[in-house]
N, C-alpha and C positions, 0 to 999 in steps of 0.2 A: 504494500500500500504506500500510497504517496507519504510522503514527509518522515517516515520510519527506516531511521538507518538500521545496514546489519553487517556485522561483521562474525571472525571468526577469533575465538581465543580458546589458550591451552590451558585446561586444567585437570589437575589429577592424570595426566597423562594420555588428556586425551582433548580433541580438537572439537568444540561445541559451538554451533551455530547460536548467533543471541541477537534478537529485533530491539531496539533501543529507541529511545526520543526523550528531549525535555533534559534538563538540570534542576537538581536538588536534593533532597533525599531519595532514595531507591524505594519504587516499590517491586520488587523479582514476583514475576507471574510462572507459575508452574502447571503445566497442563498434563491432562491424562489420556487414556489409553480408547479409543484408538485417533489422537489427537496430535496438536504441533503447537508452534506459538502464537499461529496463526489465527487460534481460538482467542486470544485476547486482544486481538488487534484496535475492536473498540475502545479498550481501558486502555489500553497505550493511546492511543491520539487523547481522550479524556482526562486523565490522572497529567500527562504532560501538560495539558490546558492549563492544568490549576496548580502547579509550581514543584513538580516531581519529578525525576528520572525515570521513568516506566521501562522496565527492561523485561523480556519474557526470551526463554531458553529453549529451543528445540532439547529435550532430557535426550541424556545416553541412548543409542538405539534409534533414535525418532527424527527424520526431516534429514538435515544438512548437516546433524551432529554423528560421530561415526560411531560405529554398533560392534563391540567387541562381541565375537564368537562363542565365548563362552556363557555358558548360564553362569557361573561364580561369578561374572564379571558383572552382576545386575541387585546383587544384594544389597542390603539399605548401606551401608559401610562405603562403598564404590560410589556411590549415588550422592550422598550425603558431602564424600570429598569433592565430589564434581562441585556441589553448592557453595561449600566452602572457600575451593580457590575459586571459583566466581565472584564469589563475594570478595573475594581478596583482589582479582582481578579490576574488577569496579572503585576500587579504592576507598572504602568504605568499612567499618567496622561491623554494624549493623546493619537491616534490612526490613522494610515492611513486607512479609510476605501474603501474598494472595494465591491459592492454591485450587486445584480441581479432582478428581479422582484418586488416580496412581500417584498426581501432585501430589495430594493432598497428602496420601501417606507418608510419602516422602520430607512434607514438610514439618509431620508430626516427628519424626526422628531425628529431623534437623535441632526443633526444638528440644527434643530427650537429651540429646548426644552432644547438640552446639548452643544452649540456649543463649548464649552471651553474644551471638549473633543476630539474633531476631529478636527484633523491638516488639512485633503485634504482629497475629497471625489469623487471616482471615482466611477459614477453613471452609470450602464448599463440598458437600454429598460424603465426606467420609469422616466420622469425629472419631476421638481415640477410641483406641480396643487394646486394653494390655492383652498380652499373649497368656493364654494358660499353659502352667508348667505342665497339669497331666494331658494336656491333649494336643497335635500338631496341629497347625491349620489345615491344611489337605483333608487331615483324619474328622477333621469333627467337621468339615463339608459334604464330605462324601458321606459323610453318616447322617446329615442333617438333611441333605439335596439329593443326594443320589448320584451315579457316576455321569449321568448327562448335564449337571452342574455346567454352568460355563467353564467356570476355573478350572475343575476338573476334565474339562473336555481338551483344555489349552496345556495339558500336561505335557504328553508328549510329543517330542522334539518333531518337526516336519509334517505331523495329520493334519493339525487346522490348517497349517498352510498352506498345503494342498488339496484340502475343501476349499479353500480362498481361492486359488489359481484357477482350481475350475469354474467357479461360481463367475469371478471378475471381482475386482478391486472395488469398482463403483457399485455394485449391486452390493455385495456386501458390506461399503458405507452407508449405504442408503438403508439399510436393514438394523444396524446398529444406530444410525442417529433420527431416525423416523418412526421404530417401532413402539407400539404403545400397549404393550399386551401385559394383564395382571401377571405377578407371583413371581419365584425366582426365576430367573432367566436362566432357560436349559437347552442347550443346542444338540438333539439327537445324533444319532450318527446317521450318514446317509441324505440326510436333509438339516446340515446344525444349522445354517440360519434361517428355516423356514422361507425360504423364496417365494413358497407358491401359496403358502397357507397361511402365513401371521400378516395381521392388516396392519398396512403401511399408511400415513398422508403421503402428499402427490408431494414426491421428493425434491422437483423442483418449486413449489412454491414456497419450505420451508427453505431451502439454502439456495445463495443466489448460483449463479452458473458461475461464475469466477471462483465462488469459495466451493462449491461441489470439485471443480478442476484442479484446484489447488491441494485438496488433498488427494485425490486421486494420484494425480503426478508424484507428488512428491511419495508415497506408500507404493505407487509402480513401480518406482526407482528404488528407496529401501528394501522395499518387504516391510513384512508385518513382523517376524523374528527377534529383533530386538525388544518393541513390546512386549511381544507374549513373553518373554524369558524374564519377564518382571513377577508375572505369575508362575514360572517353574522356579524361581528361588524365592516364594513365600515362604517355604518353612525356612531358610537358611535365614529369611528376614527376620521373623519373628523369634529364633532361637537370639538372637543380639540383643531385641527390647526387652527379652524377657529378662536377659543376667546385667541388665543397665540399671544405674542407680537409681536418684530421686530426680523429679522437674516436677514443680508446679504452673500449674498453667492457670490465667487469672482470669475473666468474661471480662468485656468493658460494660459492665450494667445490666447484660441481660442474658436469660437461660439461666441455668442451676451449676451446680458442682455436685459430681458424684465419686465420692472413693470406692477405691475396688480395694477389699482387703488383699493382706498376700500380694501386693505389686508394689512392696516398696515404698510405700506412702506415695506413688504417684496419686495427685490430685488434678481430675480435668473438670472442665467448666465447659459446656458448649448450648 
């Protein structure tokens, strides 16, 4: 988009695409899955308007930032350091962050692990979940969902993504950002993102043709792999929050605080 610089910088050893506009304080946009920076394009021209640095990150994996091979390379730890020399990159001590999905988790760990980094953290669709010691994440979905779970379907290395190849790129954005069907989200096999069966709106009057293209392009050219391999090292994710110390986390005024015993005196607010 017009007036939105981008450049490329190295962190944690690794070269990250970042859309940027405005001087002042940072606010770092964090996007999810199956997403770019491209989803915050409005708060960038907006939050710049009103006397902010607006900066949003293609994450490890995603868009123009490069996608290391392995699933080890996706756990909160990897991820976390990418945020941190960003933020060191930016020249800045702290950050306002604003987050979305996979962001969002991401930014919940940035907070456990880096909180002397993040001034205020505005969390969209994921609040905290301490990890439980008796039970893996994978294990208590699959016992909760069943193995056609999403997450569970995005297990293994190469199948979704070759339900994706066949399907097409755009049909199965269109299916992920249109669909509006009750209960957890289960993708069979053989048909996982219902193409012919789950009612969709008319894909193009929700997103215009430039932002339909844009991610398209840019997910034809990555793949989807990167991504998903954010959900094959869920448990490796959660085994780190679990043996992480204390962070309190504070509401600005509204929502509740809820402690979870047994986590350490983590306290969230959301």
């Amino acid at each position: 988009m017009e007036g939105i610089d981008h450049r490329i910088v190295s962190v944690n050893g690794t070269k990250m695409h970042i859309a940027e506009k405005g001087q002042g304080p940072v606010v770092l946009f964090l996007h999810g899955f199956p997403e770019l920076w491209y989803s915050w394009r409005h708060q960038i021209h907006a939050l710049s308007s009103l006397g902010y640095h607006a900066v949003a990150a293609d994450l490890r994996g995603f868009g123009d930032t490069e996608a290391p091979t392995s699933i080890t390379s996706y756990t909160c730890d990897h991820i976390v350091n990418d945020l941190v020399a960003l933020i060191d990159s930016l020249g800045v001590e702290q950050v306002f962050l604003v987050a979305h999905d996979w962001g969002a988790i991401m930014g919940w760990f940035l907070c456990l692990f880096k909180p002397e980094r993040v001034k205020a953290f505005v969390c969209l669709s994921v609040p905290f979940a301490p990890s439980s010691p008796q039970m893996k994440p994978m294990e208590g979905m699959r016992g909760f969902f069943g193995d056609d779970y999403y997450i569970c379907r995005f297990q293994a290395p190469g199948e979704i993504e070759a339900e994706i190849a066949e399907i097409g790129t755009a049909k199965v954005l269109k299916t992920i950002f249109s669909i509006r069907k009750p209960g957890p989200p289960c993708f069979p096999e053989g048909n996982a993102f219902g193409i012919s069966t789950y009612q969709c709106f008319n894909f193009l009057a929700l997103l215009a043709f430039r932002r339909r293209a844009y991610y398209v392009t840019k997910f034809d050219q990555k793949g989807f792999t990167g991504g998903l391999n954010y959900y094959r090292a869920i448990d490796q994710k959660m085994d780190r929050s679990a043996s992480e110390g204390t962070c309190e986390v504070h509401s600005g005024g509204f929502g509740h605080g809820v402690h979870h015993p047994g986590d350490k005196g983590i306290d969230t607010q959301w």
